[in-house]
C-alpha positions as CSV (number, residue, x, y, z in Angstrom):
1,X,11.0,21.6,6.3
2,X,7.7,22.2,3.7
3,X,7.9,18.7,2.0
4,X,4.7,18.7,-1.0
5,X,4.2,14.8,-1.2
6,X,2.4,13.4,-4.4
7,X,1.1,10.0,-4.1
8,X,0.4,8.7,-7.7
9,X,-2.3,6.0,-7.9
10,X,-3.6,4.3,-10.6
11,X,-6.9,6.4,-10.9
12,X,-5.7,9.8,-9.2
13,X,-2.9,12.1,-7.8
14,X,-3.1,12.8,-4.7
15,X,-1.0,16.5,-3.1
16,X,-0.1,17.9,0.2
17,X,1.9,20.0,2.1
18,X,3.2,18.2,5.0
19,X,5.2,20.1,7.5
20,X,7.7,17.3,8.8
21,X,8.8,18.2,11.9
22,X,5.2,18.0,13.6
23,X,3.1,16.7,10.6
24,X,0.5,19.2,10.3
25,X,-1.1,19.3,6.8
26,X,-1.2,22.9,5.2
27,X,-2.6,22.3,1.9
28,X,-4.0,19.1,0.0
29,X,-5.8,18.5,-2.5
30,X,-6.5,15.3,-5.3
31,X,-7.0,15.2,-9.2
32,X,-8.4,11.9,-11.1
33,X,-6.0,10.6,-13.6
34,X,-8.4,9.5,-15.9
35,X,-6.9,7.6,-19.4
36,X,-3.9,10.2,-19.0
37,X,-2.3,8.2,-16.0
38,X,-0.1,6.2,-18.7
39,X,0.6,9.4,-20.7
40,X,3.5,11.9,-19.8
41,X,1.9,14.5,-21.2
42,X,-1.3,13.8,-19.3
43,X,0.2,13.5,-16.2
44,X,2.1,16.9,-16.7
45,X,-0.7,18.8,-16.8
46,X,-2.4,17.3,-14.4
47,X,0.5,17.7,-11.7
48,X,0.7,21.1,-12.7
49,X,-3.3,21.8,-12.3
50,X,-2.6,20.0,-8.5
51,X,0.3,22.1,-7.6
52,X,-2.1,25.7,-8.7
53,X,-4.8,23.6,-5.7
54,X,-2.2,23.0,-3.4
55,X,-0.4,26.7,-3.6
56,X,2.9,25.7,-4.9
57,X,3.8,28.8,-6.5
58,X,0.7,31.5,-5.2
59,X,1.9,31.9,-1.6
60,X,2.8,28.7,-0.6
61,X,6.8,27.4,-0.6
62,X,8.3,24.4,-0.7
63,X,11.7,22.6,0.5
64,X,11.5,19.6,-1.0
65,X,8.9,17.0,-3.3
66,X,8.3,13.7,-1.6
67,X,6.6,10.9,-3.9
68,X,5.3,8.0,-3.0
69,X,6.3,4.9,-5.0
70,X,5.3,1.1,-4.2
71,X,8.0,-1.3,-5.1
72,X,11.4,-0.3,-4.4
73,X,13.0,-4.0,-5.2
74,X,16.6,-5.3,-3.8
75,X,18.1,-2.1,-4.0
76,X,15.8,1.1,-2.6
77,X,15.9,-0.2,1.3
78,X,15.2,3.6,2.3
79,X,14.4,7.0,1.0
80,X,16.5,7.9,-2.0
81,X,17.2,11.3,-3.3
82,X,16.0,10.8,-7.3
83,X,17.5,11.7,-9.9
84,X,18.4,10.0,-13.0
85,X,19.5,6.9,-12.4
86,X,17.2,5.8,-9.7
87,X,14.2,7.1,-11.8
88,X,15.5,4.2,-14.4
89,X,15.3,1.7,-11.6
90,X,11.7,2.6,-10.8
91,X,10.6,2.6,-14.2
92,X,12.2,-1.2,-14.6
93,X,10.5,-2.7,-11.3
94,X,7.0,-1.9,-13.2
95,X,7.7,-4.8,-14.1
96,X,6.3,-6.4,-10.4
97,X,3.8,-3.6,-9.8
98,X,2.9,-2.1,-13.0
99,X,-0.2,-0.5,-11.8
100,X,2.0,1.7,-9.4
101,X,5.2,2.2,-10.1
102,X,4.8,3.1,-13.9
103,X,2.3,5.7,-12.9
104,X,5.4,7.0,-10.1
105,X,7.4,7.3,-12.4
106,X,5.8,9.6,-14.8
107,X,4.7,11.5,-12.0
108,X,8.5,12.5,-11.1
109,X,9.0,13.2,-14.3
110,X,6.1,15.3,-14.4
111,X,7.4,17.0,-10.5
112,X,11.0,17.0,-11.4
113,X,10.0,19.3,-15.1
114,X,7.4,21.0,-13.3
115,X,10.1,22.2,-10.2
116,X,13.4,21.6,-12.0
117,X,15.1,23.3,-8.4
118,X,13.6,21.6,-5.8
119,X,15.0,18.5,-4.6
120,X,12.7,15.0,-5.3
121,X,12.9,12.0,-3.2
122,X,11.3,8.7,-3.3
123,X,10.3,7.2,-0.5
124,X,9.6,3.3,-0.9
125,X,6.4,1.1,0.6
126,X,8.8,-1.8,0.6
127,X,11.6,-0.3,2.3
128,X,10.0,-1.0,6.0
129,X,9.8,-4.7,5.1
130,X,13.8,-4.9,4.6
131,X,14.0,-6.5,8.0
132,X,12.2,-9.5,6.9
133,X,14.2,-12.9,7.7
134,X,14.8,-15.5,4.8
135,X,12.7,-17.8,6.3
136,X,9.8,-15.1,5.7
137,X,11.0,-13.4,2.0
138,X,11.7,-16.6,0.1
139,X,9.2,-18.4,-1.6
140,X,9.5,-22.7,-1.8
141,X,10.1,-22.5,-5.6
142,X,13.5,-23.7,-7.2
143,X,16.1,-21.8,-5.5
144,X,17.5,-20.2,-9.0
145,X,14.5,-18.3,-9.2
146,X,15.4,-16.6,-6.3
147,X,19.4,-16.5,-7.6
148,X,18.3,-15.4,-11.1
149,X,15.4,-13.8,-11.1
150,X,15.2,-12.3,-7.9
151,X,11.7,-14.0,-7.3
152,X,11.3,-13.0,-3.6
153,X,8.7,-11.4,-1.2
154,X,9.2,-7.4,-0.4
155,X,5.5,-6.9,0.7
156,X,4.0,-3.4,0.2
157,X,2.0,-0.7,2.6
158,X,5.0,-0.3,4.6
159,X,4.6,3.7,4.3
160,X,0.9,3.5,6.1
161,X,2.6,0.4,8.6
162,X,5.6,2.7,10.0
163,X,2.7,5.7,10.8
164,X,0.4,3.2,12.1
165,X,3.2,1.4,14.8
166,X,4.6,4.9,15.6
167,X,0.2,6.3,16.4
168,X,-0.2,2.8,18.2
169,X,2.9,3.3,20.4
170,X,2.0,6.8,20.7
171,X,-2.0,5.4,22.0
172,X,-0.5,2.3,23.8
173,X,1.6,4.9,25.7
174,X,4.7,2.2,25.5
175,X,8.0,2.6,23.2
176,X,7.4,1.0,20.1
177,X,10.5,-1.4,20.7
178,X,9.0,-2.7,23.3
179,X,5.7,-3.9,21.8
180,X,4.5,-6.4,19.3
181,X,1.4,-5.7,16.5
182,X,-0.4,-6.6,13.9
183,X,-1.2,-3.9,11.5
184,X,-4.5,-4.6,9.0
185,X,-4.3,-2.1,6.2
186,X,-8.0,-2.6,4.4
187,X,-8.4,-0.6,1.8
188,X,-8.7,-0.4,-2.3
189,X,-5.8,-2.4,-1.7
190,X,-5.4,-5.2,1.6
191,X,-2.4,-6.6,3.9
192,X,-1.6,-7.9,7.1
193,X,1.9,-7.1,8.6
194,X,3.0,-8.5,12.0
195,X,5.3,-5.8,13.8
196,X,7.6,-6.8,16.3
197,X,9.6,-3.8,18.3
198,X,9.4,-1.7,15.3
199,X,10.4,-3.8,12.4
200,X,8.7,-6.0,10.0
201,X,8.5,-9.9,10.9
202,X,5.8,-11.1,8.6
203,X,3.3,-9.8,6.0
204,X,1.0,-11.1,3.6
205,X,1.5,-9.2,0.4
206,X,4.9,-10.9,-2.0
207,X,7.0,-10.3,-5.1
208,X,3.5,-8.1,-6.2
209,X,0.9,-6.2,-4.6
210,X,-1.1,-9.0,-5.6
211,X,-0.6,-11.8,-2.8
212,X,-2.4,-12.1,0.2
213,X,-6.1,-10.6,1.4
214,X,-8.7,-10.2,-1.0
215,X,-9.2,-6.9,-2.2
216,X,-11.2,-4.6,-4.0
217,X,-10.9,-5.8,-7.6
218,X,-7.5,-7.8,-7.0
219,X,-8.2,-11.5,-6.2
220,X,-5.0,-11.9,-3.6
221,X,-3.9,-15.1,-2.9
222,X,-5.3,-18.4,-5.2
223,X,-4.3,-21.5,-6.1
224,X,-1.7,-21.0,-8.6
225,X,-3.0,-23.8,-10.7
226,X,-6.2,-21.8,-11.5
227,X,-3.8,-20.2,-13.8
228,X,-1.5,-22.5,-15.2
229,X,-5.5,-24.4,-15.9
230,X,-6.9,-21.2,-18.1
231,X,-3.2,-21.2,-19.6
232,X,-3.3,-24.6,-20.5
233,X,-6.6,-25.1,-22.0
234,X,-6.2,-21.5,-23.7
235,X,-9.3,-20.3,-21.7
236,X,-6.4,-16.7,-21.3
237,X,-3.8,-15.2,-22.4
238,X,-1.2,-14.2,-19.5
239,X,-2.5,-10.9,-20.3
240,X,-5.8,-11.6,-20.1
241,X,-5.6,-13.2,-16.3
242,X,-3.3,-10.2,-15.4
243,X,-5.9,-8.0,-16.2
244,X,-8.6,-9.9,-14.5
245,X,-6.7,-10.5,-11.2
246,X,-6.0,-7.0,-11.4
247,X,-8.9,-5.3,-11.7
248,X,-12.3,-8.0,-12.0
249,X,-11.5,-9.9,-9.1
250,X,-11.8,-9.0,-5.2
251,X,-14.8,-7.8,-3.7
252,X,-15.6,-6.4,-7.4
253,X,-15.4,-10.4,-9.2
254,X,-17.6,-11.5,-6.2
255,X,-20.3,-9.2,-5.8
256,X,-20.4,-8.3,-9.5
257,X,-19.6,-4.5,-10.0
258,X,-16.8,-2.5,-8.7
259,X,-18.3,-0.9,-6.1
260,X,-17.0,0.4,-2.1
261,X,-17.2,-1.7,0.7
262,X,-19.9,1.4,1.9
263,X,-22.2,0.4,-1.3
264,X,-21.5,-3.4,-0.6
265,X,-22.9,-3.2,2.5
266,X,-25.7,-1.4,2.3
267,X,-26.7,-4.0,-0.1
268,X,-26.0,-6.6,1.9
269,X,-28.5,-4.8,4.4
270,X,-31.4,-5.0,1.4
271,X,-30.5,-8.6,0.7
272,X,-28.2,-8.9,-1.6
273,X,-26.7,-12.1,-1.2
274,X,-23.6,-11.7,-3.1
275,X,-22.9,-8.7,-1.5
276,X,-23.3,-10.5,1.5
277,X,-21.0,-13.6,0.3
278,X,-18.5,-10.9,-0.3
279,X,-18.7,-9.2,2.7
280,X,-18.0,-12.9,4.3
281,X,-15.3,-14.3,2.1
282,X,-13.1,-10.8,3.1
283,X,-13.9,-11.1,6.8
284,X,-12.5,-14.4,6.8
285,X,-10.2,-14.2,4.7
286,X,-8.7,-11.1,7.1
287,X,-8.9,-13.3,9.9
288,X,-6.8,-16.0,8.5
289,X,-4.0,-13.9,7.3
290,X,-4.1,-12.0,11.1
291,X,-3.8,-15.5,12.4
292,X,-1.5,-16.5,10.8
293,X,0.7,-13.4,11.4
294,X,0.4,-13.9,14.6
295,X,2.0,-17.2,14.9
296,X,5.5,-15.5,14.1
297,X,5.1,-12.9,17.2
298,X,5.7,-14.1,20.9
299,X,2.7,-12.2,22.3
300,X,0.3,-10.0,20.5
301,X,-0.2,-6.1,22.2
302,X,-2.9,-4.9,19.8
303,X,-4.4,-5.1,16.6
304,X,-4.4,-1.9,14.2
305,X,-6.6,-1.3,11.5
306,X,-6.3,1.3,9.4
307,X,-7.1,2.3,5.4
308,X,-10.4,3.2,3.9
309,X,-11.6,0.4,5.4
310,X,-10.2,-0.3,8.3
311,X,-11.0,2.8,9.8
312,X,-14.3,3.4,8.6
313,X,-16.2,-0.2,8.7
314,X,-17.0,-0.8,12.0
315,X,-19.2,-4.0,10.9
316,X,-15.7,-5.2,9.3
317,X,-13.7,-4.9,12.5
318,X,-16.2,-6.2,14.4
319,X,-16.5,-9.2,11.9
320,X,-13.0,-9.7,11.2
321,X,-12.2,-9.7,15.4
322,X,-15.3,-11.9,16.2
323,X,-13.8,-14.9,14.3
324,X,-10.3,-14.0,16.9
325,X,-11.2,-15.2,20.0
326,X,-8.5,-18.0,19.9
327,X,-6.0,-14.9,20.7
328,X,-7.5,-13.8,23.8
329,X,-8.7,-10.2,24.5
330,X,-6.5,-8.5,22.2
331,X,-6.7,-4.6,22.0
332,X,-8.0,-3.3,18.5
333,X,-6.9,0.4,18.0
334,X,-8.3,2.5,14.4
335,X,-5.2,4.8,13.2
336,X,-6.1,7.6,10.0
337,X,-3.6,6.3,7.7
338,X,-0.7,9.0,7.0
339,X,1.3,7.7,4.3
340,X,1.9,11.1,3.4
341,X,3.2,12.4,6.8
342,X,5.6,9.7,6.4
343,X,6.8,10.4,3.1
344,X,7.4,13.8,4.4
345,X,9.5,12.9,7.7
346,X,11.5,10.5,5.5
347,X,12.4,13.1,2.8
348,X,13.6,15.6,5.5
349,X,15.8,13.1,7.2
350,X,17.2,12.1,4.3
351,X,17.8,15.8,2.8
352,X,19.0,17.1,6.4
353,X,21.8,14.1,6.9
């Protein structure tokens, strides 16, 4: 099956033609977003302008659209044919990730007008953390917030996770049911998930994509009185600190600029000492979460990194494992990340049952 999977960021749309039975890419391309990612219209034209890159309708068909969306709640514990009513339930858990699922949503609205035939599916980054115990997806808070409000972890990256345990099985030459990982995806956005024959035991991001690692402009994990302090004293609105966790914070709120890890480390090199305090507070900060993901497996088989960053800062790895050596000699492994091959195996499955 010819799956075109459309990832929907918060800054561009990414395209490709995945075929799912041996995940070879034929075509793929990416657009930026610009201001028109909240707009329908916007985002209309700029699918349509990505499906002329990719072929869709010059030469190259299609079985089936797979889109990538990032919180799936409670109820989206797999891949789910869309249509109406699950496109409402997308658009109403924006409410946990609104820089990502909002933006999903008006891209399969954009897909489902553009290709009114084709079938859509969405396939979920939560859905792989399903298997998480209690102990691991509540939170200490009072227990009606759980009851009431549903205020629980799901964690997020599961998409790039599943391809990275199925490449490190495939490297480790072992069934992955028979090993235990930890996954590192470093990237624009950071986690730490520990894998245990195949499934999800642990992982660092929560009820948002917020929790956890530091990021690239998202502050992960801080003491929660920070806010309720710039509440209190009216220092911010909630808005205000949503939109500086969101997007000032990170690597960006450190070193001052938004900016790659490539352009933070160069400046590191030429003496930059925020740079370098930045480069410092995300290694360690890595190497915490991996510890502590590792005290909820019985042994450990390897260590995958894999995003932007994982696979293409050596000096990270090699900063990030360095600070390990309390887990013994631990293989590291680099996997591409391959949401999108993913995406496409899931939508088949699902439109083949």
């Amino acid at each position: 099956m010819r799956v075109l999977v459309l990832n929907a960021g918060s800054s561009s749309l990414k395209g490709s033609i995945i075929e799912s039975l041996d995940a070879r890419t034929i075509a793929n391309d990416e657009v930026s977003l610009g201001v028109d990612a909240t707009r329908r219209h916007g985002l209309e034209r700029t699918t349509e302008g990505l499906l002329r890159k990719v072929g869709v309708g010059s030469g190259q068909d299609i079985d089936a659209v797979g889109h990538r969306v990032v919180h799936g709640g409670s109820r989206y514990r797999s891949a789910t044919r869309v249509n109406d009513r699950v496109l409402r339930g997308i658009e109403a858990l924006a409410e946990f990730a609104p820089l990502h699922n909002r933006v999903a949503a008006l891209g399969i609205h954009a897909a489902r007008k553009l290709l009114p035939k084709i079938p859509q599916v969405a396939a979920f980054d939560t859905a792989f953390h399903a298997s998480l115990a209690p102990d691991q997806f509540l939170y200490p808070v009072p227990w009606r917030w759980h009851r009431q409000y549903g205020i629980r972890r799901f964690g997020f990256h599961g998409l790039s996770v599943e391809w990275s345990t199925d490449r490190a099985a495939e490297l480790l030459g072992r069934p992955k049911a028979e090993i235990a990982l930890i996954v590192a995806h470093l990237g624009s956005g950071c986690s730490v998930t520990a894998v245990l024959e195949g499934r999800s035991v642990a992982t660092s991001m929560g009820l948002t994509p917020m929790e956890g690692l530091m990021m690239g402009t998202r502050s992960g994990s801080i003491d929660p009185g920070i806010l309720l302090y710039m509440l209190r004293t009216r220092r911010a609105s909630w808005r205000e600190l949503e939109e500086a966790l969101d997007h000032h914070s990170g690597l960006t709120g450190v070193y001052g600029r938004a900016a790659g890890m490539r352009e933070i480390e160069e400046a590191a090199r030429t003496g930059n000492k925020r740079a370098r305090l930045a480069i410092e507070m995300f290694t360690s900060r890595t190497a915490a979460a991996i510890a502590a993901a590792a005290t909820t497996l019985p042994g450990l088989d390897a260590l995958v990194f894999t995003g932007g960053i994982g696979e293409h800062s050596a000096s990270v790895r090699d900063a990030v494992t360095r600070r390990l050596t309390m887990l013994g000699g631990v293989r590291t492994l680099t996997v591409e990340a391959r949401e999108d091959a993913v995406i496409a195996a899931q939508t088949a499955r699902l439109l083949q049952q």
